[in-house]
C-alpha positions in Angstrom: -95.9 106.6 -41.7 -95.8 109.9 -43.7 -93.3 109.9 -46.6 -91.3 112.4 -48.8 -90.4 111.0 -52.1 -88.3 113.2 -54.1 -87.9 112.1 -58.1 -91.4 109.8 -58.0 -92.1 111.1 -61.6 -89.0 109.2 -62.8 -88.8 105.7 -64.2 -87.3 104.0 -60.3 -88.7 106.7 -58.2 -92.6 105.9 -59.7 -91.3 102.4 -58.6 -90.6 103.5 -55.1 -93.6 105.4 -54.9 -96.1 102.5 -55.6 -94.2 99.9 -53.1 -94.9 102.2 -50.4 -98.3 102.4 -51.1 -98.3 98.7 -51.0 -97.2 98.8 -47.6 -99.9 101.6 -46.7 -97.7 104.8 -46.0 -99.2 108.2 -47.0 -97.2 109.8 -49.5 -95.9 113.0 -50.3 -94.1 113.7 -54.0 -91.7 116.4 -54.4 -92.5 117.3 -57.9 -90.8 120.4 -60.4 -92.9 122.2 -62.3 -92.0 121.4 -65.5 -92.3 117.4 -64.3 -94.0 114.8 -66.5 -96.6 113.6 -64.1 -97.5 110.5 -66.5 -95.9 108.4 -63.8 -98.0 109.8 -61.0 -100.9 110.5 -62.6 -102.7 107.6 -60.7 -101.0 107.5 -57.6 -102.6 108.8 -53.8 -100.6 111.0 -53.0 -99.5 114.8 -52.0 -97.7 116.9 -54.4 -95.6 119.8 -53.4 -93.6 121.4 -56.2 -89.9 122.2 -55.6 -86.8 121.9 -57.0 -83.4 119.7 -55.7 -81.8 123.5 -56.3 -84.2 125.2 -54.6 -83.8 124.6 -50.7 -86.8 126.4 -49.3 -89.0 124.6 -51.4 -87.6 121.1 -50.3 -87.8 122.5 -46.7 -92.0 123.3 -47.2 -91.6 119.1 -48.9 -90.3 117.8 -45.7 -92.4 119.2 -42.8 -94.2 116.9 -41.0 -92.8 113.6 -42.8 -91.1 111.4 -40.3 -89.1 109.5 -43.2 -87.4 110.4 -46.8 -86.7 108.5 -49.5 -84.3 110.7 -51.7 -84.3 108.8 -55.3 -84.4 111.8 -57.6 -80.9 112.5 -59.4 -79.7 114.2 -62.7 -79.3 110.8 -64.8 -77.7 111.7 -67.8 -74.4 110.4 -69.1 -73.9 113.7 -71.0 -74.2 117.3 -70.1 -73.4 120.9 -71.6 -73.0 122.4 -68.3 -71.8 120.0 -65.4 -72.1 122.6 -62.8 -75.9 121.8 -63.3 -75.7 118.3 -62.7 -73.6 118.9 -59.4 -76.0 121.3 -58.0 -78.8 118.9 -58.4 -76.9 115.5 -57.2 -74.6 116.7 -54.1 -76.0 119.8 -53.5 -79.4 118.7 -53.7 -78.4 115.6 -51.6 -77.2 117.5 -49.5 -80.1 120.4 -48.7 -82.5 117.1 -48.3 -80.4 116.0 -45.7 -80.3 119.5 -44.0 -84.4 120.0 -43.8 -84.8 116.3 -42.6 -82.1 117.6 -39.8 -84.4 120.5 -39.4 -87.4 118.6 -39.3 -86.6 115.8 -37.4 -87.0 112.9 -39.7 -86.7 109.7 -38.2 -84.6 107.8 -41.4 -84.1 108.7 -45.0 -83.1 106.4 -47.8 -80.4 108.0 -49.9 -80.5 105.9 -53.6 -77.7 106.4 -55.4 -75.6 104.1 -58.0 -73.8 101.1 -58.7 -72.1 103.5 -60.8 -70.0 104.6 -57.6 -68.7 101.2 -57.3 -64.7 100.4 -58.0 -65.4 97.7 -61.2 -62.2 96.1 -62.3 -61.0 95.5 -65.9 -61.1 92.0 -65.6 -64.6 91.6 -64.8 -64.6 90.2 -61.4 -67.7 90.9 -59.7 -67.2 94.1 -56.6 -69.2 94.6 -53.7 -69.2 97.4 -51.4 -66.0 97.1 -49.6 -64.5 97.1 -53.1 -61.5 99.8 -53.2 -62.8 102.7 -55.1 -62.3 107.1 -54.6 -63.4 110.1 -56.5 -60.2 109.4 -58.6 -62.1 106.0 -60.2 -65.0 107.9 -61.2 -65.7 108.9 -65.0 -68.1 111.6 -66.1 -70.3 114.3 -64.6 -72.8 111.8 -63.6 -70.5 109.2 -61.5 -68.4 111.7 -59.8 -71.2 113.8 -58.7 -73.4 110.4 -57.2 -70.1 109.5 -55.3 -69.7 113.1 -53.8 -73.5 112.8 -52.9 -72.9 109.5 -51.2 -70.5 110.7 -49.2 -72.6 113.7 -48.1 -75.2 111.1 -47.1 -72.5 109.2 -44.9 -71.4 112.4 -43.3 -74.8 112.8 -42.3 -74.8 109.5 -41.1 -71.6 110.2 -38.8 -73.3 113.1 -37.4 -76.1 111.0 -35.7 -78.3 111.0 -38.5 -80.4 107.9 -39.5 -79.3 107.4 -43.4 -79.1 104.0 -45.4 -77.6 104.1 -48.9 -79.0 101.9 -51.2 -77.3 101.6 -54.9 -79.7 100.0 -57.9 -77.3 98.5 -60.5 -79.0 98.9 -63.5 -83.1 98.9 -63.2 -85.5 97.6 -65.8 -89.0 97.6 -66.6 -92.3 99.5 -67.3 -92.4 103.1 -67.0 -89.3 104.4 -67.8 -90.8 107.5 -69.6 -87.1 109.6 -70.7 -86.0 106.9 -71.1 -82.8 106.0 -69.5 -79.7 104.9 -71.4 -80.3 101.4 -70.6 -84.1 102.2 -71.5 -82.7 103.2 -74.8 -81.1 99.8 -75.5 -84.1 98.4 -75.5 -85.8 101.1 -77.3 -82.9 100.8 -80.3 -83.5 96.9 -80.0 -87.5 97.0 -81.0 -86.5 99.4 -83.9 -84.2 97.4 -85.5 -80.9 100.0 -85.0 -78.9 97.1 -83.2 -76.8 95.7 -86.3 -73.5 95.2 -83.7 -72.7 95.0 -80.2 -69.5 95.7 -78.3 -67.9 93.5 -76.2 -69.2 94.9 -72.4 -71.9 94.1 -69.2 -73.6 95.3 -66.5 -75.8 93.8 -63.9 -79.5 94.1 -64.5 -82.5 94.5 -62.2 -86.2 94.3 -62.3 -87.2 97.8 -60.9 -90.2 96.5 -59.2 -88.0 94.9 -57.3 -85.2 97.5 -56.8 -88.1 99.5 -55.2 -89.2 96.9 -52.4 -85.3 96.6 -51.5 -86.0 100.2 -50.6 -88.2 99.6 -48.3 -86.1 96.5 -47.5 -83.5 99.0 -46.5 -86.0 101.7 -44.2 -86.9 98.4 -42.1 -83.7 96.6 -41.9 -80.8 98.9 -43.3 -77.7 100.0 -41.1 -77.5 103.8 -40.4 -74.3 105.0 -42.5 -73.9 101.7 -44.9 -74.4 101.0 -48.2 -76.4 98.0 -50.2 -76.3 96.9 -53.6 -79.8 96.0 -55.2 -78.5 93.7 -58.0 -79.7 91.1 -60.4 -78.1 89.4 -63.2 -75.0 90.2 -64.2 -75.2 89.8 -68.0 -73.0 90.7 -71.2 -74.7 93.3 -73.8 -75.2 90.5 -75.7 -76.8 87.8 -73.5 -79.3 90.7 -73.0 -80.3 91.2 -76.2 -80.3 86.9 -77.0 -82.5 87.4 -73.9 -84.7 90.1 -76.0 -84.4 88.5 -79.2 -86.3 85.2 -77.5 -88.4 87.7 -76.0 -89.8 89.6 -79.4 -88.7 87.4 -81.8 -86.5 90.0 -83.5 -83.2 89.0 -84.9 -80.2 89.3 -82.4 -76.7 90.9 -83.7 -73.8 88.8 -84.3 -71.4 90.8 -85.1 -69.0 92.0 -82.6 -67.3 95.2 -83.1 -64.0 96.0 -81.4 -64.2 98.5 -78.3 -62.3 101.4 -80.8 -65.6 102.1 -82.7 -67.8 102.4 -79.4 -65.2 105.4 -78.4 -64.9 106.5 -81.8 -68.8 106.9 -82.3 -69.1 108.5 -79.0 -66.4 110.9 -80.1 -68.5 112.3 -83.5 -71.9 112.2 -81.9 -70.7 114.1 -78.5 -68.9 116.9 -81.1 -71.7 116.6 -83.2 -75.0 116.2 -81.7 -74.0 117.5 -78.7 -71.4 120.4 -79.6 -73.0 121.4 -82.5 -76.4 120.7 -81.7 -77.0 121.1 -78.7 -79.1 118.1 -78.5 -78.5 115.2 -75.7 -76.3 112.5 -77.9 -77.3 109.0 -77.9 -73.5 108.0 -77.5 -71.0 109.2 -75.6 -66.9 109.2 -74.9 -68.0 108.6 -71.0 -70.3 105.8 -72.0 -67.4 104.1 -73.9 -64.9 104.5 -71.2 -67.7 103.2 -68.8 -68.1 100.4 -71.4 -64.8 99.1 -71.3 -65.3 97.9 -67.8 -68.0 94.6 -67.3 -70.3 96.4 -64.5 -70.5 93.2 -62.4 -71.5 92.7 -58.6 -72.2 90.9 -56.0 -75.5 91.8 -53.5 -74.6 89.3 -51.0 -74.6 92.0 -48.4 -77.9 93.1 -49.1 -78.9 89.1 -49.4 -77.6 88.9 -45.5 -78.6 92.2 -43.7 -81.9 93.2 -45.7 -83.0 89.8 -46.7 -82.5 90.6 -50.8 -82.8 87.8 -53.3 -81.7 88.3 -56.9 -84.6 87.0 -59.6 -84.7 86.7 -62.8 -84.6 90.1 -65.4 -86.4 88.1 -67.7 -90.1 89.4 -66.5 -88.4 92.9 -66.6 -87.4 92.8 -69.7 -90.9 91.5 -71.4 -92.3 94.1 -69.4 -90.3 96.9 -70.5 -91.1 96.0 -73.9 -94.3 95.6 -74.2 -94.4 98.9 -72.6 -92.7 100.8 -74.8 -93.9 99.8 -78.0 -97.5 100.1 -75.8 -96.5 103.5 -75.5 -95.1 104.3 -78.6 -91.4 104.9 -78.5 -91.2 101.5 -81.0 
């Protein structure tokens, strides 16, 4: 089996990358030039550089690879210029799909995001037949992964062989940006954690979020989608469960939800208005907050034969990673 993996340099796609080496496939990364290769560094594997924007480049990535595993996305929950982060996460979706047409690919896993999922304010945990449209979405990031997903289900409808697979929140080593639930973590180890707001999302270990990829090429329906989940924890039973884990004081005090929008408010204007600089909180990330980001993989439990372990190994591993590293 000879596979495309676009976004392997990234913290899940690295992920996906070495658990289909584990199952012997020979791999081709889709790689831009100005990509960290940290992640890759050690892998067997084909590079071809291209670009999600670029079309002819992802065109030379494809031929002669009978599957794709499309896991590369603009992940940012703040952006200068949206238009950016559309191009990359539908349009680029959506010029994948068109060169596997072109060339034939026998079945491509589209990953995209619990983050398209309808989450209630009450906390009750959603699946995928939970009600949910573009309308529901907040941010640059959310609304451009549920247009992509419905690209990949159009696809689908038109006699393609597409599976959907959407990672809640993944955790673990190599998480080289690192993501905004990296950063958590990150903020944790250095201390800057004196409060915590009352919210929750579901965790994963990201080693394995990437074998319920391959889960899904073997045993995934064509057109559906599957939440890879794990626990499904408050902020603050994750950082009790980091606290046991370092040894480092967790908060106590609980802050109300108007000073996570309000902080998000001055360092959007601030860092990212003024600055131009990436800010480390965000209005979008508030709103997102309000909601507890619980689900239930019980799908993905019955069709691809999923079970839901413990974050706790994640977690230990992500931190002795990053302070191995040096980002604490």
């Amino acid at each position: 089996m000879k596979v495309l993996v676009t976004g392997a340099t990234g913290f899940l796609g690295s992920h996906v990358a070495r658990a289909l080496l584990a199952t012997g496939a020979e791999l081709r990364l889709l790689v831009r030039s100005s990509s960290d290769l940290r992640n890759i560094q050690s892998l067997n594997a084909d590079r071809v550089v291209g670009d999600l924007r670029d079309p002819a480049s992802i065109e030379r990535a494809v031929e002669g690879c009978d599957t794709v595993f499309h896991v590369a996305a603009d992940y940012r929950l703040w952006v200068r210029d949206p238009e950016q982060m559309y191009r990359s996460n539908v349009e680029g979706t959506r010029a994948v799909l068109q060169a596997a047409r072109k060339q034939s690919v026998r079945r491509v896993v589209h990953t995209s995001s619990v983050a398209t999922m309808g989450f209630r304010s009450d906390g009750t945990s959603v699946d995928e037949a939970s009600p949910v449209g573009l309308e529901n979405m907040i941010g640059p990031y959310k609304r451009s992964k549920f247009m992509a997903e419905q690209v990949a289900f159009e696809a689908a409808r038109d006699g393609m062989h597409v599976v959907v697979v959407n990672p809640t929140t993944p955790i673990g080593e190599y998480d080289i940006k690192p993501t905004p639930t990296g950063r958590i973590i990150v903020d944790f180890l250095k201390r800057k954690f004196p409060a915590y707001v009352e919210t929750g999302l579901n965790l994963v270990d990201a080693t394995e979020c990437a074998r319920g990829h391959v889960m899904a090429l073997e045993k995934g329906r064509s057109g559906e989608r599957y939440i890879l989940g794990g626990e499904n924890l408050t902020l603050k039973q994750i950082l009790d469960k980091l606290a046991v884990i370092t040894g480092l004081p967790s908060p106590t005090v609980k802050l109300p939800y108007f000073f996570a929008f309000a902080a998000g408010f001055v360092d959007e204007m601030v860092t990212g208005r003024l600055l131009g600089r990436e800010p480390r909180a965000t209005i979008d990330a508030a709103r997102m907050g309000k909601k507890l980001m619980f689900v239930s993989s019980a799908k993905a439990e019955r069709e691809l034969g999923w079970k839901i372990v413990s974050v706790d190994g994640a977690l230990q591993r992500a931190a002795k990673w990053f302070q191995a590293n040096g980002y604490a």
